[in-house]
N, C-alpha and C positions, 0 to 999 in steps of 0.2 A: 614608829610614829610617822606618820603622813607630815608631808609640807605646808598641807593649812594648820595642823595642830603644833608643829615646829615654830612658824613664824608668829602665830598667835602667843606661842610661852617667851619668843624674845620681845618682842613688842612689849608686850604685858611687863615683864621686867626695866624694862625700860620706863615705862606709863607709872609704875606703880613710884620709882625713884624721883617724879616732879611734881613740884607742890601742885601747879595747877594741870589736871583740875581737882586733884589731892584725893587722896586716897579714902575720907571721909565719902566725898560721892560715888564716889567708884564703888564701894561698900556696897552703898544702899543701891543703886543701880544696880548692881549684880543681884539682890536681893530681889529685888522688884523686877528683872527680868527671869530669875528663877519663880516666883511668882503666877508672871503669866506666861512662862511657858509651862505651866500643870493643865492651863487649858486651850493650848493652841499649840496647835504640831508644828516645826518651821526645822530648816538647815542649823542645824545648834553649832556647827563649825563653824559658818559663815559668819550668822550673828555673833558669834561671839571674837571673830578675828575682826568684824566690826566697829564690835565696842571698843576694842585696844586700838584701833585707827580714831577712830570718832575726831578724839579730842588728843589724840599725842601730839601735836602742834601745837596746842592751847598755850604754854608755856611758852614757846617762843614768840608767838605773835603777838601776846601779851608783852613781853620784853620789846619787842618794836612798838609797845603802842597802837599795835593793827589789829585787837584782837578777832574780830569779824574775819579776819585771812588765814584764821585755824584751818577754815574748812578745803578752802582753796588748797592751803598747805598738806593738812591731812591728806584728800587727793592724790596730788602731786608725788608723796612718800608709798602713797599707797602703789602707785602705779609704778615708782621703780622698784617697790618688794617685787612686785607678781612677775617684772622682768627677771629678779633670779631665782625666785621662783615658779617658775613654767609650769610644775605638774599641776598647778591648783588651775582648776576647770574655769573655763570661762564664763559659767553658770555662778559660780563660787563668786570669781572676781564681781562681777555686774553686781551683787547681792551686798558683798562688801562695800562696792564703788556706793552703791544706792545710801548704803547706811551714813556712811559719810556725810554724802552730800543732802541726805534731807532730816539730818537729826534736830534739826532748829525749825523746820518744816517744808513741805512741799509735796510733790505726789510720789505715792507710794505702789510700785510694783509690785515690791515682795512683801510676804506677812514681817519679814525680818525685821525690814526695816521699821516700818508701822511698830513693830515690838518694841526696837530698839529708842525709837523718838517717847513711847509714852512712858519708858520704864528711866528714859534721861528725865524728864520733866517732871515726874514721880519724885524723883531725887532732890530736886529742889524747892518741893511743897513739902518736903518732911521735913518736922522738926529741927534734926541733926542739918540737914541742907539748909536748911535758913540759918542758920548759927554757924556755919561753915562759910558760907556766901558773905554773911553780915563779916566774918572775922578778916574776910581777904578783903574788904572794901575800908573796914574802921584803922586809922593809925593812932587813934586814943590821944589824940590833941584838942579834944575839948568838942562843943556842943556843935560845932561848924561837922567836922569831921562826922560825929555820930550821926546826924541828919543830911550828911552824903550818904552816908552807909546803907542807910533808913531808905532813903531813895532807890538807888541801886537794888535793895532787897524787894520794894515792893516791885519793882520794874520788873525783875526775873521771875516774880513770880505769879505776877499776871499772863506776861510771855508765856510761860512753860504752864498754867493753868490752861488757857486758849489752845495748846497743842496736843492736849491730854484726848484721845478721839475713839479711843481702839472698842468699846463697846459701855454700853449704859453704865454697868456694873462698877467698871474704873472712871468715868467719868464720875458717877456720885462719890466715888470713894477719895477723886480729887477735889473735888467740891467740900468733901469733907478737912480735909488737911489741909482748905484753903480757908476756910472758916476758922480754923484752929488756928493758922497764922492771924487774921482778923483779930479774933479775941485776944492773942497774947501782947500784939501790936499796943491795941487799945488800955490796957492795962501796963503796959513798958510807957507808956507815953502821959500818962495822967499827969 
């Protein structure tokens, strides 16, 4: 086992152990990065020690109240792995470093990243991701509470709809999972 596949299975162990951003998107995320990588070739080591950086911070800066400082933080962790770990190419790190910092958006170098940004926001226009999203936001204290929840959900998924970019194909397909939230909204709400 190589040092990018090494640090990738602790991380990942690690990621998989904290609610946020809990193991329901992780799922699907993986799902949907398996997805489109059937039709686009990329570093599958990188992106995927990527995806276990993304959001491993999510949880703590969430606990301060900063959640917008995942990414920051993510970074930050990231950059003292690759200090003990040396072998992983600096090709590799930059690819990782990118995913990171542009999985909520921005520009994209590597196909990885671009991968990894539309196969995260895929996650949250699925079903299961809006039901997951709605559950971390509702504390079920009544009608106040539910219509924060409500908020919050449509908010992430307008975001992460606008990010979805990678070719026609997935764009309509998000389009479509975004209409499916529409309808079920409109019918939750009558």
């Amino acid at each position: 086992m190589n040092q990018i596949q090494e640090l990738t299975l602790k991380v990942q162990r690690e990621l998989y152990a904290k609610l946020l951003p809990g193991e329901v998107l992780l799922n699907i995320r993986e799902n949907w990065l398996e997805k489109l990588l059937e039709t686009h070739h990329c570093n599958v080591e990188a992106l995927m020690l990527g995806f276990m950086f993304a959001d491993f911070k999510l949880q703590e800066a969430t606990d301060l109240r900063k959640p917008n400082d995942h990414i920051r933080m993510s970074l930050d962790y990231a950059r003292q792995a690759f200090d003990r770990y040396s072998e992983i190419s600096l090709d590799d790190q930059n690819i990782v470093l990118e995913i990171i910092e542009t999985h909520h958006g921005g520009n994209h170098n590597h196909i990885e990243s671009k991968l990894f940004k539309n196969a995260d926001s895929l996650a949250f226009l699925e079903p299961k991701g809006w039901f997951h999203f709605f559950s971390l936001n509702y504390d079920n204290k009544g009608d106040q509470s539910f219509g924060f929840a409500m908020r919050k959900l449509d908010e992430i998924i307008e975001d992460r709809y606008l990010h979805v970019d990678l070719n026609d194909e997935v764009v309509a397909e998000a389009k479509l999972l975004k209409e499916k939230y529409e309808w079920m909204k409109l019918r939750m709400l009558k």
